[in-house]
N, C-alpha and C positions, 0 to 999 in steps of 0.2 A: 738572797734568793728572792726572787719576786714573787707575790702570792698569787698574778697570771701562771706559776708552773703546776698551783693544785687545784684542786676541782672546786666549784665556789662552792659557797656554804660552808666553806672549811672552819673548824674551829682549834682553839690554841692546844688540845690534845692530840689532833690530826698531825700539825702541824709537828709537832714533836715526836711523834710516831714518825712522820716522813724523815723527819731530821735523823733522826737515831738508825734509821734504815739506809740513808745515802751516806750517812759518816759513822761507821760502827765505832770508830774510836772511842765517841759522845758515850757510848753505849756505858762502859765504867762507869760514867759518872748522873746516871738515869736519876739512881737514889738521892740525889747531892745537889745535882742543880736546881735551880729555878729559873723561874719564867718570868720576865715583865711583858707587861703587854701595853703600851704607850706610854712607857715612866713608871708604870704602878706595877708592882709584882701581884701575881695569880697564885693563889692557894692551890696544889694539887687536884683537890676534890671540887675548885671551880671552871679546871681547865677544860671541861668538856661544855658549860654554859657561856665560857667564851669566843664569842663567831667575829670573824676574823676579815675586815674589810679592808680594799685599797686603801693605801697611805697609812696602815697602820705599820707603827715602829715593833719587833719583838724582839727584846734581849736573853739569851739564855747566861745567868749567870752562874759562872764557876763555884764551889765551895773555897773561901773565903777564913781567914782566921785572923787574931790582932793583937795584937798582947798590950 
């Protein structure tokens, strides 16, 4: 999705709010995913100081296990 679809100044909490809004599926897994934000993952409690500009890459990754 391109970040031309949200309103600027958007940051990576928005951004995840919108996601879990247009794909409720996501929604299950609120507690469990995370966020990168150009390569590097966001702590929960930073995603709201993260602001979110053209060309940026965001990964939402799945909960994950390994043995």
């Amino acid at each position: 999705m391109a970040l031309a679809a949200l309103e600027g100044g958007t940051n990576l909490a928005a951004l995840q709010q919108h996601l879990l809004t247009a794909f409720p599926e996501l929604q299950q897994l609120e507690g469990a995913m995370v966020l990168a934000l150009n390569e590097e993952y966001v702590e929960r409690a930073e995603m709201a100081a993260q602001m979110l500009s053209a060309g940026d890459t965001v990964a939402l990754i799945p909960p994950i296990s390994g043995g």
